[in-house]
N, C-alpha and C positions, 0 to 999 in steps of 0.2 A: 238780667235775664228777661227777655219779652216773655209777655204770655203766649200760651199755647190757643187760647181763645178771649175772646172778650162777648162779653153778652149786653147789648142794649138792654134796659129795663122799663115797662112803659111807667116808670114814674122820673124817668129823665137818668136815675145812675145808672152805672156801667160796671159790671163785675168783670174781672180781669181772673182767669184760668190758669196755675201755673203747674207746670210736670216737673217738682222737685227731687224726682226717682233718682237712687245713685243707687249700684252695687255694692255689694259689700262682705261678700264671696265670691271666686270666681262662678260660679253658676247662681249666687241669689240676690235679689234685689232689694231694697227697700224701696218699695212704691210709694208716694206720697202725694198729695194733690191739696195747692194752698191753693185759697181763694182772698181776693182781696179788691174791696171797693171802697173808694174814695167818698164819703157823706158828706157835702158842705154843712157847716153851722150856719143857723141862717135866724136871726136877731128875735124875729115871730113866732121861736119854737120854744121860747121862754117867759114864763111869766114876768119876770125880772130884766131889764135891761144888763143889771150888775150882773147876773148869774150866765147870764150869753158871756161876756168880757169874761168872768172866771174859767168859765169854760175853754173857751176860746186858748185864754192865756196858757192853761194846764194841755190839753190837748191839741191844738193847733186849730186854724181854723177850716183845718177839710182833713178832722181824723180818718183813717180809716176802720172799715170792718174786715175782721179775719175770722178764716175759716181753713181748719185743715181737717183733712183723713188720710191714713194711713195705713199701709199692710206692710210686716216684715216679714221677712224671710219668704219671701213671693222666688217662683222658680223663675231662674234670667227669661225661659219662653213663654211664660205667661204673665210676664209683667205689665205689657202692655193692652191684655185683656181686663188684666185687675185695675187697671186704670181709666179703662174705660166704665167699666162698671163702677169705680167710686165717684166718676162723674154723671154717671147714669143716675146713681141713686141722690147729688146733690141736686139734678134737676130738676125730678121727681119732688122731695123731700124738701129744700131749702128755696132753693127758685122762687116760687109762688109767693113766700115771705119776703124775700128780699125786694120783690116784686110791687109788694103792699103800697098802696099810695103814701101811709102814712110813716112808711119804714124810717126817710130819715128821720121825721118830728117824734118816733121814739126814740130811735137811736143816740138823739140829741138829749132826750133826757135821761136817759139808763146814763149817758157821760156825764151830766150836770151831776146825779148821784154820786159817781165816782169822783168826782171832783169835790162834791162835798165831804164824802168819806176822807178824802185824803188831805182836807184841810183839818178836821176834825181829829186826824190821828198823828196835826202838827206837820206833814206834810209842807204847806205854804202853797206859794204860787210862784212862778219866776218872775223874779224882780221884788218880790216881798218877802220881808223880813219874817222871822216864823216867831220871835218874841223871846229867841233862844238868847241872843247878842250875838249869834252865828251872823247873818243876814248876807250866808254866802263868802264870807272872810276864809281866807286859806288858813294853814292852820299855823303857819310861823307867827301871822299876825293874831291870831287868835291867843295863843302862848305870851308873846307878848306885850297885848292887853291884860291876861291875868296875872304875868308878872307884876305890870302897870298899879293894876289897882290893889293887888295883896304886897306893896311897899316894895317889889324887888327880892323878897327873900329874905329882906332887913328886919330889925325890932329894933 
């Protein structure tokens, strides 16, 4: 689905506008309106060179930011008033933030935390081992390693 808009940013990103509205009786709508911008990771938003790569590795390296709002049960003829107005109010309201010069260099670390959390709660990273003996094994192999090392089932 293309965007309905895209907005330049003077800190170089691009927010992209999307109109996720569907019906969902025949006279009402559920109006929706996601928002989503592409953040590069970018190596100098890190204290750590390690913690840019961790980053990187868990989230990609040009996560994006999401944002939505929503109205339900919106009447089919005023659906597209109300969608105006929850864009009205993210310009007003969100805009100016996203806008921040230093948006992505937080953005980048509010991720780095998440990225720690989720190693912390064993989580891992792709491509690393989590210290389970999992290390991504499916699970027939997995079974048949513990058959492996508890003898087969034998005494």
């Amino acid at each position: 689905m293309e965007p309905v808009e895209k907005i330049p940013l003077p800190n170089g990103l691009v927010v992209e506008i999307y109109d996720r509205s569907r019906p969902i009786a025949r006279d009402t709508v559920h109006v929706r309106m996601d928002v989503r911008m592409e953040v590069p990771l970018e190596e100098r938003f890190f204290d750590d060179p390690a913690r840019y790569r961790e980053t990187a590795a868990l989230f990609g390296p040009v996560p994006a930011y999401g944002y939505r709002k929503e109205r339900t049960f919106t009447s089919a003829g005023k659906a597209k008033e109300v969608f105006e107005e929850l864009l009205g109010d993210f310009r007003k309201d969100i805009l100016p933030y996203l806008g921040n010069p230093r948006f992505a260099e937080r953005f980048a670390q509010a991720k780095q935390r998440e990225a720690e959390e989720h190693r912390i709660r064993g989580g891992g990273l792709p491509g690393e081992g989590t210290g389970d003996g999992d290390d991504g094994e499916d699970l027939e192999t997995l079974l048949r390693k513990q058959e492996e090392s508890s003898g087969g089932g034998k005494e």
